[in-house]
N, C-alpha and C positions, 0 to 999 in steps of 0.2 A: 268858251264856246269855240270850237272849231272852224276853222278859218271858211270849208265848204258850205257850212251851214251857213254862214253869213254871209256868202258871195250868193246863197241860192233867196235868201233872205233881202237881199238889198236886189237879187233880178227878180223877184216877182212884186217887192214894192217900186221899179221903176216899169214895171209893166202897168203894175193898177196905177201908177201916175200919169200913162201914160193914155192910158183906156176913158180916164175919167172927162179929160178934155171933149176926147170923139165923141164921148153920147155926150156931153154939155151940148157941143158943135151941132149933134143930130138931132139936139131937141128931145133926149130922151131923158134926159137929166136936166132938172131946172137949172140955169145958170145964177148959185147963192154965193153970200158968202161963203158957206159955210163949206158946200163944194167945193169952191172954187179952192179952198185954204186948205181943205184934206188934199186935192189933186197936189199942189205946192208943197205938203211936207212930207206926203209919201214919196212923190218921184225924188225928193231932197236928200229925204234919212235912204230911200236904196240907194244912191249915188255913192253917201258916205257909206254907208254897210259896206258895198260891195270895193271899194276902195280900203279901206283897213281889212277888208279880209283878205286882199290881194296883195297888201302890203304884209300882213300877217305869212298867207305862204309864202311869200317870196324871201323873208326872213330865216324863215325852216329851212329854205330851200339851202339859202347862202349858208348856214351852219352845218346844216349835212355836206357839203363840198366844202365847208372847211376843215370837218373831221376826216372825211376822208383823203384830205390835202394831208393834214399833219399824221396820219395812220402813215401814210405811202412812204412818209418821208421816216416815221419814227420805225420803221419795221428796217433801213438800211442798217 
């Protein structure tokens, strides 16, 4: 999976983890179990999504500026 799709994948489940507390809080969502443990492992799992997918580009990134580290040098 490509690394953007799971940075956009891990910020919209830390939005919905985030959203679900306010309407808990508003009284618009009953405050359950069962909410309350979807609220916890969505904001959880987009945290980590968005974390290895940041870790993922940042990896591409460092191996494209190492090939064109060693181009620069292998072209003398």
């Amino acid at each position: 999976m490509p690394f953007n799709r799971l940075i956009l994948i891990g910020f919209i489940l830390v939005v919905i983890g985030a959203v679900l507390p306010f309407l808990i809080v508003m009284r618009i969502l009953p405050s359950n179990f069962t909410v309350n443990i979807l609220a916890y492992a969505t904001s959880t799992l987009g945290i980590f999504l968005g974390v290895i997918g940041v870790a993922m580009y940042v990896g591409e990134e460092r191996r494209k500026r190492k090939d064109d580290y060693d181009d620069h040098w292998d072209d003398r």
